[in-house]
C-alpha positions as CSV (number, residue, x, y, z in Angstrom):
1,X,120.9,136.6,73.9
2,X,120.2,134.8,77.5
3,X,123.3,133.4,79.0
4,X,122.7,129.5,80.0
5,X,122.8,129.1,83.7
6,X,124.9,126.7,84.8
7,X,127.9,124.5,83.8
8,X,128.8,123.5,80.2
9,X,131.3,122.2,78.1
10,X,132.2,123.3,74.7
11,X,134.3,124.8,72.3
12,X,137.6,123.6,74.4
13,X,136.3,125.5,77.3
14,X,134.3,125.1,80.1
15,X,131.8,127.8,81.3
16,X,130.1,128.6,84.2
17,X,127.0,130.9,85.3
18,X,125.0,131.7,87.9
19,X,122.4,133.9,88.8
20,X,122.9,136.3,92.0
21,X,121.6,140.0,91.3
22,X,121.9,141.0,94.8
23,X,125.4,139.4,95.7
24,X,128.4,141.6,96.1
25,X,130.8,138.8,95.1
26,X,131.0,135.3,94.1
27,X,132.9,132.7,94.0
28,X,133.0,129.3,91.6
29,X,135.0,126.5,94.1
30,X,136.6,123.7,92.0
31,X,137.1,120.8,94.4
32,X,140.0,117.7,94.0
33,X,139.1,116.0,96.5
34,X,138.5,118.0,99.8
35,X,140.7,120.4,98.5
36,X,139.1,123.3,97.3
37,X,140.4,126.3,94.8
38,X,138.3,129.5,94.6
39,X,138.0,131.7,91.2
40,X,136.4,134.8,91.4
41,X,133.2,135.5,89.0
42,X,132.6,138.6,87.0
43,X,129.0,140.1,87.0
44,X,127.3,140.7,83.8
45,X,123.8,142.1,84.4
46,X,122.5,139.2,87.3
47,X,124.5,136.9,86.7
48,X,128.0,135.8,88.0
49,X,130.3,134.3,85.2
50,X,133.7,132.5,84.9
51,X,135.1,130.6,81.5
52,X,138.1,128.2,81.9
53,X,140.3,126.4,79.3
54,X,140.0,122.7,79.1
55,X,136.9,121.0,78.6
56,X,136.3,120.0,82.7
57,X,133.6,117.0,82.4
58,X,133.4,115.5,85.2
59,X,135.0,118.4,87.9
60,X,132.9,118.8,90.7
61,X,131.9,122.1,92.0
62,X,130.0,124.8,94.0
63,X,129.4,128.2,94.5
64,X,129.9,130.9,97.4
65,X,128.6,134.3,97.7
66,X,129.5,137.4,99.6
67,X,126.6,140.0,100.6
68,X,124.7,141.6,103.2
69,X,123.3,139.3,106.1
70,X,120.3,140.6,107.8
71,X,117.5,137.7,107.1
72,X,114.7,139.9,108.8
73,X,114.8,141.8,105.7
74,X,115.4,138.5,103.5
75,X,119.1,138.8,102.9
76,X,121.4,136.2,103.6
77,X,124.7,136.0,102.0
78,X,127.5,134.0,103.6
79,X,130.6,132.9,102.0
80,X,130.6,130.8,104.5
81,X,128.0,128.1,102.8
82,X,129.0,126.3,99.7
83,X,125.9,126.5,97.8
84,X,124.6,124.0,95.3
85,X,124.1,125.2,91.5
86,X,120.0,125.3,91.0
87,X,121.3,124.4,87.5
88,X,123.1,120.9,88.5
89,X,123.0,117.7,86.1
90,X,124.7,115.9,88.9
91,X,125.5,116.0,92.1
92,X,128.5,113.6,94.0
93,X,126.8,112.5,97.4
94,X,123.2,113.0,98.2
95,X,122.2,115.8,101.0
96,X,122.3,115.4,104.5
97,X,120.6,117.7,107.5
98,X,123.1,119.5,109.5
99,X,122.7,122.6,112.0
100,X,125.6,124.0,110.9
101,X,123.4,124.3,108.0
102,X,121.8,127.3,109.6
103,X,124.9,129.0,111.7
104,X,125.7,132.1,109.7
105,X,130.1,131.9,109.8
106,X,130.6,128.3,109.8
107,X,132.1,126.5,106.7
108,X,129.4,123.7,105.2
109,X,131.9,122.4,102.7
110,X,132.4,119.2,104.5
111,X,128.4,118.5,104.5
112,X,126.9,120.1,101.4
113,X,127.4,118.0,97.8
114,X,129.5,119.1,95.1
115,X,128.2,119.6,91.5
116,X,129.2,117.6,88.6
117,X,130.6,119.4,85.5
118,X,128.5,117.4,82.6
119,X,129.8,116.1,79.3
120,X,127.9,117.3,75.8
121,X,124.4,115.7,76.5
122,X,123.0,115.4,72.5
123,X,119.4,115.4,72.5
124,X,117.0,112.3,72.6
125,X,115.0,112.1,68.8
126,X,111.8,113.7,69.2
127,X,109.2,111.7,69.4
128,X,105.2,112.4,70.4
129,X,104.5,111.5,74.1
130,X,103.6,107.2,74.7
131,X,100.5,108.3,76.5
132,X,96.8,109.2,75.8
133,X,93.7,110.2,77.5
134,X,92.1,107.2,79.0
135,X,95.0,105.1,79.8
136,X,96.5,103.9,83.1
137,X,98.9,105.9,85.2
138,X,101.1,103.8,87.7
139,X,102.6,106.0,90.5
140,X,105.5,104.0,91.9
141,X,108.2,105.6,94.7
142,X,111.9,104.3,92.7
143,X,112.9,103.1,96.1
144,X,110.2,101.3,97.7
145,X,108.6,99.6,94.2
146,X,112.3,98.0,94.2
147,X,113.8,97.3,97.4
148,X,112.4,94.1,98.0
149,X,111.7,92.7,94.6
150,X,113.3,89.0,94.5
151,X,114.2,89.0,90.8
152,X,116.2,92.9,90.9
153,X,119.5,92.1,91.6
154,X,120.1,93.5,95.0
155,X,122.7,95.8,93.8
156,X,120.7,97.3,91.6
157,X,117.6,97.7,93.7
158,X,116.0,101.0,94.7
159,X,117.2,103.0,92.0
160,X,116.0,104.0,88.4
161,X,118.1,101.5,86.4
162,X,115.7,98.3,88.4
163,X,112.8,99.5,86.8
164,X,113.8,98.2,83.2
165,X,114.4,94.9,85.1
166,X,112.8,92.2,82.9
167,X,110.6,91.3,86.0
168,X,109.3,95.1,86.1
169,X,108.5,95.2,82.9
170,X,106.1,92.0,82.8
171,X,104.4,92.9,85.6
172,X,103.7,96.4,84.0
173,X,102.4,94.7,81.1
174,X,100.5,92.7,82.6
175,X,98.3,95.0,84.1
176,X,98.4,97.2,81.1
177,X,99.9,100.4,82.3
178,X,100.3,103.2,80.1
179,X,103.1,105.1,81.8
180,X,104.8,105.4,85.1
181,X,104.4,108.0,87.0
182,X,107.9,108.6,89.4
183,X,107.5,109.8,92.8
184,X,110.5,112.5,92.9
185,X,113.9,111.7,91.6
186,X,115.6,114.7,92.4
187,X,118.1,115.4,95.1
188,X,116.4,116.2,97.8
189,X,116.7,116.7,102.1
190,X,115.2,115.0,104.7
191,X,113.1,117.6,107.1
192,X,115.0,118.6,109.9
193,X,112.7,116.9,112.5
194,X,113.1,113.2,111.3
195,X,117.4,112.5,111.9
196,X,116.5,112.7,115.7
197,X,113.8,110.1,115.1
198,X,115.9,107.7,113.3
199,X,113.3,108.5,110.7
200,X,114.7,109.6,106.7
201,X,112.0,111.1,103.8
202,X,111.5,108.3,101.5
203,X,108.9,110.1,98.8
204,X,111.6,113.0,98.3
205,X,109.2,115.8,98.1
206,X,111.4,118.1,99.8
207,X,113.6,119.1,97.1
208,X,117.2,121.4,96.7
209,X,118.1,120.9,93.0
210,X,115.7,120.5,90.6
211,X,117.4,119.1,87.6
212,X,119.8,116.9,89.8
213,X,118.8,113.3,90.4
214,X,119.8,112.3,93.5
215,X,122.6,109.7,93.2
216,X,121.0,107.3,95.7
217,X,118.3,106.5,92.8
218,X,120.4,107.4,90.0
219,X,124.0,106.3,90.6
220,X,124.5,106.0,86.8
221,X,123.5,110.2,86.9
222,X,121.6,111.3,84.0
223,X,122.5,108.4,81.9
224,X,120.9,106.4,84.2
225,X,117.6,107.8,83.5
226,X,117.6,107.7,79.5
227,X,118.6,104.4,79.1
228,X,116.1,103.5,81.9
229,X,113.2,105.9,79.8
230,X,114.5,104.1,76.5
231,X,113.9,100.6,77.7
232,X,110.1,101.5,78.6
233,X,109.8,103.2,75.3
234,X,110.3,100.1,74.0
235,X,107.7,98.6,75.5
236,X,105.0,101.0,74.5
237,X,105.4,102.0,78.4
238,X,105.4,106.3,79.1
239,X,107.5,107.6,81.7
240,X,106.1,110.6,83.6
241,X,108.0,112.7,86.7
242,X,106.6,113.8,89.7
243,X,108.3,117.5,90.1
244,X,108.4,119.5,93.3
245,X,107.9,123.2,92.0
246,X,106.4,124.6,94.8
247,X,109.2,125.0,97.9
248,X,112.6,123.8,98.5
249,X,114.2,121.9,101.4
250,X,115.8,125.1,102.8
251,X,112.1,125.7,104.7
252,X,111.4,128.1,107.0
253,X,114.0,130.9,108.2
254,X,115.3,127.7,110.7
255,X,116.6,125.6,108.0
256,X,119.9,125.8,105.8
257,X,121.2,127.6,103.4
258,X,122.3,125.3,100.9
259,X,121.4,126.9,97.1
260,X,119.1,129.3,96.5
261,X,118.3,131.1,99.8
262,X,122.5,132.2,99.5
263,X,121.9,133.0,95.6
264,X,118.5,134.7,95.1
265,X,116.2,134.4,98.0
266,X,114.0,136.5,95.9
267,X,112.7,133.7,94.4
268,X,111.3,132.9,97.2
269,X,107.7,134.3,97.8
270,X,107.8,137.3,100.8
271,X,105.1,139.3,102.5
272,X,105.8,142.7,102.8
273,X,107.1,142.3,106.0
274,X,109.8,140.2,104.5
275,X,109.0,137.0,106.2
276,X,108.8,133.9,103.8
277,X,105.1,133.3,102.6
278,X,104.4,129.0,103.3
279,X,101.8,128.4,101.2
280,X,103.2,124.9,101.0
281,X,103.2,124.0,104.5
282,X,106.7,123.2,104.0
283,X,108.3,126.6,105.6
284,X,109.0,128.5,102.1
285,X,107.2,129.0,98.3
286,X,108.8,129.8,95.4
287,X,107.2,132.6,93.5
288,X,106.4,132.3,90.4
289,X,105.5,136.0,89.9
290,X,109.6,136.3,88.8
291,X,110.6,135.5,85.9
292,X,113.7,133.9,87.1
293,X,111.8,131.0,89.0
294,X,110.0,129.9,85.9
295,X,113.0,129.9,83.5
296,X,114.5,127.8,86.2
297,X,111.7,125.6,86.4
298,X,111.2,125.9,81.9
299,X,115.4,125.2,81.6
300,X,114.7,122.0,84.1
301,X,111.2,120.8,82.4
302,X,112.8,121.2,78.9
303,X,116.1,119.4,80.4
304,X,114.4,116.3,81.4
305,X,112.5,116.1,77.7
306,X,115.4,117.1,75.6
307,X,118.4,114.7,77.5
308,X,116.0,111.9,79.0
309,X,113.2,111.4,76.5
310,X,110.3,111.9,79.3
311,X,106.9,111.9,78.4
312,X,105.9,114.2,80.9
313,X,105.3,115.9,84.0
314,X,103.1,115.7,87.7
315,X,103.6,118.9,89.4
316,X,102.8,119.2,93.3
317,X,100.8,121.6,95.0
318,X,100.7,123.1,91.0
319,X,97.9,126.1,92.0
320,X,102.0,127.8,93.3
321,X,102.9,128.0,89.6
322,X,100.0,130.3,89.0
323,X,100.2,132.0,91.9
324,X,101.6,135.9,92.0
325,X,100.8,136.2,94.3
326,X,97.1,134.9,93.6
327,X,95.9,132.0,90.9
328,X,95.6,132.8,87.9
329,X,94.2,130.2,85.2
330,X,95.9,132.1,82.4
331,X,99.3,132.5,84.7
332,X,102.3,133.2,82.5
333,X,104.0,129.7,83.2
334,X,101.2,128.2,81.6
335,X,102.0,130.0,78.3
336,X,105.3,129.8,78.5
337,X,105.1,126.2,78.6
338,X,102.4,125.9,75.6
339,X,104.9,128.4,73.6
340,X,107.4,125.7,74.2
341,X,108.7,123.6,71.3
342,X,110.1,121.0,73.7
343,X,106.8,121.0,76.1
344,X,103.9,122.2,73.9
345,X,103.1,118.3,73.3
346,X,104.3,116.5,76.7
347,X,101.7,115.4,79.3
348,X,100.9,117.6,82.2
349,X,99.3,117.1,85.5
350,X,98.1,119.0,88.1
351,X,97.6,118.3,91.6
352,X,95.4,121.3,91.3
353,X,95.0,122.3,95.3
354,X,98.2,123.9,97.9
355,X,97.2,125.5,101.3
356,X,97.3,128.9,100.5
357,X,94.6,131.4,100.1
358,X,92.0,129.7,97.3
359,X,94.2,127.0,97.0
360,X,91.4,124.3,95.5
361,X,91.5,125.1,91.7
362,X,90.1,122.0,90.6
363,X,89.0,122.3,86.9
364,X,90.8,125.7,86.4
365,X,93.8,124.4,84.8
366,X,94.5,124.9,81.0
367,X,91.7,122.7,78.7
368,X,95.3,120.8,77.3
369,X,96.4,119.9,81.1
370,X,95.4,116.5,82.8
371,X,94.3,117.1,87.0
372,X,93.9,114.9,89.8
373,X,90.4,114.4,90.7
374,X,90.3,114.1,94.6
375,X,86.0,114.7,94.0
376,X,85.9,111.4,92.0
377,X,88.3,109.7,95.0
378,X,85.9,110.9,97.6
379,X,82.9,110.2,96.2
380,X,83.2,107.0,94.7
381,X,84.7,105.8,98.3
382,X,81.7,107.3,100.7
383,X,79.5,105.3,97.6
384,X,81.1,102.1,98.5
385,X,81.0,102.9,102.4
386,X,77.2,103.1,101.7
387,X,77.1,107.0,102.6
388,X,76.4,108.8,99.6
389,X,74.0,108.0,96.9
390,X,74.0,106.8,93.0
391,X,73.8,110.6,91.4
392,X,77.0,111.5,92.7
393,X,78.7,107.8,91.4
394,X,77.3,108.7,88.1
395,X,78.8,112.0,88.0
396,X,82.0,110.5,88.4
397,X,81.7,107.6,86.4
398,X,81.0,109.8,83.5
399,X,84.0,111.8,83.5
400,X,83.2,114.5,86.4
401,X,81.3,116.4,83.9
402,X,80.2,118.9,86.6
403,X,84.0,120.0,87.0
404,X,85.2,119.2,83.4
405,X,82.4,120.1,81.3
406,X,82.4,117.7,77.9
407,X,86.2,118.2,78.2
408,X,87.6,114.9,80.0
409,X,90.7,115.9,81.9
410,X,90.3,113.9,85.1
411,X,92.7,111.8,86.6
412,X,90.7,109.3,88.2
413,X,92.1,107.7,91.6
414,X,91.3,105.7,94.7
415,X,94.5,105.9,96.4
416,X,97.9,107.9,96.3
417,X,100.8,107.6,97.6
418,X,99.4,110.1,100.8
419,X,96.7,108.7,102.1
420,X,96.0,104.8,103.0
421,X,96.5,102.2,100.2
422,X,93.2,101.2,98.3
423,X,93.5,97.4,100.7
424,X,93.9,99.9,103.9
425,X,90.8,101.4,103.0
426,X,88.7,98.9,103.7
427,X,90.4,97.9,106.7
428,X,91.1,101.0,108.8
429,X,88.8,103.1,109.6
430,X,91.2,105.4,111.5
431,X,94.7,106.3,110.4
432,X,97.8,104.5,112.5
433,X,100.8,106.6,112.0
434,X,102.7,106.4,115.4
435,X,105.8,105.6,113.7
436,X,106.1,108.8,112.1
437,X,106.9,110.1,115.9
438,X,104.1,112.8,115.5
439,X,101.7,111.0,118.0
440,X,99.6,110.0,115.2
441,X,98.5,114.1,114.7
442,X,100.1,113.9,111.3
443,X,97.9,113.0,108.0
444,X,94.6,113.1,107.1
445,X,91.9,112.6,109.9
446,X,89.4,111.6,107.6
447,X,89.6,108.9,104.7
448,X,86.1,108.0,104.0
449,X,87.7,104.4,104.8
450,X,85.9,101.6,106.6
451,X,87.0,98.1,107.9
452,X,84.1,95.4,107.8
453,X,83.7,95.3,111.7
454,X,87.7,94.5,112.6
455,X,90.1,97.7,112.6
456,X,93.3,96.2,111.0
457,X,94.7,92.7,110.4
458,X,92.0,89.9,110.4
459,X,91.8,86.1,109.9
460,X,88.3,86.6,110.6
461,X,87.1,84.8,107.1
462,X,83.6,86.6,107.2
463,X,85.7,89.7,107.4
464,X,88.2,89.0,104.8
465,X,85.8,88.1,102.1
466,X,84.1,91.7,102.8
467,X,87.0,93.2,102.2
468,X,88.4,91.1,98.8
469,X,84.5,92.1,97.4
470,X,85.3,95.6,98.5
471,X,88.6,95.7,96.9
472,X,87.5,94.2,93.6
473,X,84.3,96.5,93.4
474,X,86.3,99.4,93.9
475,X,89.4,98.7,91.2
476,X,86.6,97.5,88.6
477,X,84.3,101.3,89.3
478,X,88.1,102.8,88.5
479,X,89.0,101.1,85.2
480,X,84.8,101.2,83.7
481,X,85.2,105.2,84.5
482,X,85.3,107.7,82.1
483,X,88.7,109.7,81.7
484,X,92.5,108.6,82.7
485,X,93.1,106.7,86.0
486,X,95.9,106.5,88.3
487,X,96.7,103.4,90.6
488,X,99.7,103.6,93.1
489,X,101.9,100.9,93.2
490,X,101.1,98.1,94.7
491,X,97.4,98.5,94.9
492,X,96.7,96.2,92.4
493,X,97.6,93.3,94.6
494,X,96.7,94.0,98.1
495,X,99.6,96.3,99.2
496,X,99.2,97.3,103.1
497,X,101.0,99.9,105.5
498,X,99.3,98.3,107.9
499,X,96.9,101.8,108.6
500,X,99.6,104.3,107.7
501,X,97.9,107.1,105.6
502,X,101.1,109.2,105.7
503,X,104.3,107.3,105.3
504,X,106.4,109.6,103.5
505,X,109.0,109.1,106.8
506,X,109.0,105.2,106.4
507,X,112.0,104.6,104.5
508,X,112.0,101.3,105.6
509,X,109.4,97.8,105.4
510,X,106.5,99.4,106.2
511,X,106.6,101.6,102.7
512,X,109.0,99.2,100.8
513,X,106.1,97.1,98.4
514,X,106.2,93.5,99.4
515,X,106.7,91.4,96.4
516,X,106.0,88.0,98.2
517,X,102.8,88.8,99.9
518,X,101.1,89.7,96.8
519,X,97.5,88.8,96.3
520,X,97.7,87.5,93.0
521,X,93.7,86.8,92.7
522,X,93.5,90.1,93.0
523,X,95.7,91.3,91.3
524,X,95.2,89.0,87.7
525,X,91.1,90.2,88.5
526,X,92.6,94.3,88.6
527,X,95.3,92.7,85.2
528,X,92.2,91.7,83.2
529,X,90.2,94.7,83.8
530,X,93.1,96.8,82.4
531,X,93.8,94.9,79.6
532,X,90.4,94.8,78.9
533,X,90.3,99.1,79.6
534,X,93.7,99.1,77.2
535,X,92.0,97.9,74.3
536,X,89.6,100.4,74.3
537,X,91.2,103.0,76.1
538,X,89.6,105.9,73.2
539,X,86.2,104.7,74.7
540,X,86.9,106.8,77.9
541,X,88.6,109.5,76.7
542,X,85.0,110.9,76.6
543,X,82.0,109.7,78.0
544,X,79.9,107.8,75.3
545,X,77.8,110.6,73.7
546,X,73.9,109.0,73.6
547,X,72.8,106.2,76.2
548,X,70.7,105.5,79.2
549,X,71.0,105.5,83.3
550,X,68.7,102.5,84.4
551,X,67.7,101.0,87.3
552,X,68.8,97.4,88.4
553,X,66.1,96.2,87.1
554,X,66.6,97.7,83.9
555,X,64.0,100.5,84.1
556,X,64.7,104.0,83.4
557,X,66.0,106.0,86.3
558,X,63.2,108.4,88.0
559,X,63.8,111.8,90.0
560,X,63.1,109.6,93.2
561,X,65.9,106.8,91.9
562,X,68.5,109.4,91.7
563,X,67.4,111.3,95.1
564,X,66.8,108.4,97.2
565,X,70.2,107.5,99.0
566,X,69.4,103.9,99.7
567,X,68.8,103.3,96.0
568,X,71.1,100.1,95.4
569,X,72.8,100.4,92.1
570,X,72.3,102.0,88.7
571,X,73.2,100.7,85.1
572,X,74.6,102.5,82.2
573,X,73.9,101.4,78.8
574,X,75.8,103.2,76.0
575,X,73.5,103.5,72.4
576,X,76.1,104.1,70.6
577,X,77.0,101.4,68.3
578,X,80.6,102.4,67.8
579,X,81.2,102.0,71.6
580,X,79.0,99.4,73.0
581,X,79.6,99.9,76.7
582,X,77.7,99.2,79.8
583,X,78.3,99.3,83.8
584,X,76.4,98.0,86.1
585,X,77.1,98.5,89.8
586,X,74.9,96.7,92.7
587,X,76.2,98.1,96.1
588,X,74.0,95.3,98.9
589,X,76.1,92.5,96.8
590,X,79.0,94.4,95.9
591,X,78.3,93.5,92.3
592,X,80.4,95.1,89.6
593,X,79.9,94.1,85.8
594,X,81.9,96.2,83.5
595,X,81.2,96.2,80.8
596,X,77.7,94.2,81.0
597,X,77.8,93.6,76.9
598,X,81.4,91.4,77.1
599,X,82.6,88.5,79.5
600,X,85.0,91.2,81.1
601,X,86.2,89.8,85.0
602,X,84.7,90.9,88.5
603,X,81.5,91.3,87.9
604,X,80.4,89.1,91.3
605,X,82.4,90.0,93.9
């Protein structure tokens, strides 16, 4: 039988394990305070283990190891480094960038946080996930949906607990969300460039433990996060997490050895020439050709299921988890996590592109798995800009059947968190990220955006109408289009970064949602739509099976309609009785009606 990795409780004992094939001695530190006590580990096949009397909830803890040191050749043991269990619940203090990180010989005990030994965690009732095809994904960053909300109390704001807030939960309901999406809640490190800057990571994609939630978000630890899950549940709200699989913040062979580079750097991917493969663009990649990496990342999915109730999972830069060192639709993770009893059923979603070699796998995920559909973002956008024509709208509108086939898995979006907000989109038509201290070279050069003849802020009336008809044109093509769409936080109302497309540095106003300058026009024309879209939310699970494309005028499409780029508009007109729907879409007047057959909102814009 396996040996479970990490810390647990039971039986009037408290045991710890940790995997380190290639280690020539470890070390479990038990810490009171700064004072630390070290217990040597015995070895039982890879893994270092240690049982102690007493039942030691609560005892915080590390690990160092001893070894060979030559990282050219990927080896870099140093009992120096107090290195963070990859199998934390909890950690004490959240990480902090350090050079002495990186010094081989100098003691990080003062810098690195300590584990948390956790109590029994019983598992939460099994229930199926509060989420179907065709429903409304809301991605919200913990930290920045709550910072500034007036109703949160501010002692409670930017962590998980504020978003079963009273006030959260309207406004969710409201616009008939289906489930939250979380921007990362695990600890993770700021890169090593933005300290100097005065600049901290405020999306948290740079990850060191991946079961630990980082105590700035979740003070109350795992507890924190059920009760918080539990509360949605009650309100027929899903609660899906945005996990970073794909690299950890130790980067490149410049940054620190905190956890797993001092364990099992193995699990990091390696040319032959032993230097780390980045794949990521983040300095490292975990491979997912070892069998170690995806019972880690199995052990943390199933974790997050079994002891906080989630419905399921977004996974970054997912083609990694196929990857060994190619992608691989049929990759063993995939398997393993259909073979699954606690993960068969849970919702997963792809961002299906990384960097690496054939990195766009768009459409290649398993037929069970949802994926973000940058196509339909793209598309619909140049559309509205008035540089692409009415055959590829249709194609999106009816589920991406050209990447999906009759099978609709597409996560349909207009905005994310990288990349401008759906209101900067048609008001930039460059990006404006000088306070990121990259000299504006970071983020995406090109955003198919526009700005109605003023780049930026306007009181130009003229201009601002354009832009109010652009923004309700563009959230009503998103909730009449086939398959399950995504909104970020925010966008429903108007949210601005005033022509930041890449504000993952901007821990600060600039990201933080403004709660007082919402429009609330449009945000009760975006609340009606999706109640309206809730209702029926089976209808677009798949596109309807029998109907017609027509002309504005109501005539049949020709060959020369759908070729022609300056043809206007189109109109859909479903047949079939059970699902009566229609769309009509008039670009010159920025005319949306969906559905044409009911009195459904923003049909004039």
């Amino acid at each position: 039988m396996t040996t479970p990795l990490g810390a647990s409780v039971a039986d009037g004992c408290t045991r710890f394990a940790v995997r380190s094939p290639n280690a020539e001695a470890v070390w479990l530190c038990l810490f009171d305070g700064d004072e630390e006590r070290r217990l040597s580990m015995t070895l039982a096949e890879e893994d270092w283990l240690i049982e102690l009397p007493g039942e030691l909830s609560g005892q915080r803890y590390g690990y160092r190891a001893d070894g060979e040191w030559a990282p050219e050749r990927g080896a870099w043991f140093d009992p120096a480094k107090l290195l963070v269990d990859p199998y934390a619940l909890e950690l004490d203090r959240p990480f902090v960038q350090s050079p002495w990180l990186t010094v081989q010989g100098h003691d990080t005990a003062a810098i690195v946080p300590r584990a948390i030994v956790p109590g029994v965690l019983p598992d939460v009732p099994r229930e199926p996930p509060r989420f179907m095809r065709g429903g409304l994904v809301y991605e919200l960053n913990v930290r920045g949906f709550t910072m500034l909300h007036p109703d949160i109390p501010p002692e409670q704001r930017g962590t998980i607990a504020a978003l079963a807030h009273p006030a959260v939960i309207a406004h969710l309901r409201k616009i008939g969300v289906s489930a939250v999406e979380l921007m990362p809640v695990v600890a993770w490190i700021d890169e090593r460039h933005l300290p100097p800057l005065g600049l901290a990571n405020a999306w948290g994609y740079n990850p060191v433990a991946f079961m630990a939630l980082d105590p700035r978000l979740a003070p109350g630890g795992v507890t924190e996060l059920r009760e918080t899950v539990a509360a949605l549940h009650r309100e027929g709200i899903g609660v899906i997490l945005d996990l970073v699989f794909n690299h950890t913040g130790e980067s490149d062979i410049h940054g620190g050895t905190l956890s797993l580079r001092g364990l099992d750097n193995a699990a990091y991917s390696h040319a032959p020439d032993s230097s780390l493969i980045n794949d990521t663009g983040c300095g490292n990649t975990l491979d997912f050709a070892q069998p170690a990496v995806r019972r880690l990342t199995l052990d943390s999915l199933r974790h997050f299921v079994r002891h906080c109730g989630v419905d399921g999972f977004r996974f970054d830069l997912a083609p990694i988890m196929a990857r060994g060192p190619g992608f691989a639709s049929d990759a063993p993770i995939f398997a393993e996590i259909a073979a699954d009893p606690w993960l068969a059923d849970r919702i997963m979603i792809a961002e299906p592109w990384d960097i690496g070699p054939g990195g766009y796998q768009l459409g290649r995920f398993p037929e069970n798995w949802f994926e973000w559909n940058d196509r339909y973002r793209d598309d619909v956008r140049r559309f509205w800009r008035g540089d692409a024509g009415v055959g590829e709208l249709a194609t999106r509108l009816a589920g991406s059947s050209d990447v999906f086939g009759s099978d609709c898995r597409s996560v349909n979006f207009l905005a994310a968190h990288d990349g401008f907000t759906l209101a900067d989109t048609v008001a930039y038509e460059h990006k404006h990220n000088h306070a990121n201290g990259e000299d504006n070279r970071d983020g995406h050069g090109e955003n198919l955006s526009w700005n109605n003849g003023i780049e930026g802020e306007s009181d130009d009336p003229a201009v601002l109408a354009a832009r109010a008809a652009d923004l309700r044109a563009l959230q009503a093509t998103l909730l009449g289009s086939t398959g399950t769409v995504m909104i970020t936080a925010g966008d429903e109302f108007g949210r601005t970064q005033r022509g930041n497309n890449n504000a993952y540095a901007q821990d600060n106003a600039l990201s933080w949602i403004d709660w007082t300058a919402r429009d609330l026009a449009l945000e009760n024309h975006f609340a009606t739509l999706a109640q309206w879209r809730a209702t029926r939310a089976g209808w677009f699970a798949q596109f309807p099976a029998s109907g017609e494309w027509q002309r504005l005028d109501g005539q049949p499409m020709t060959v020369a309609d759908w070729e022609n780029p300056a043809t206007p508009g189109l109109r859909y007109v479903s047949t079939d009785p059970l699902r009566p729907y229609a769309f009509t879409i008039g670009r010159a007047a920025r005319n949306v009606i969906s559905p044409a057959s009911s009195a459904a909102p923003g049909r004039k814009t």
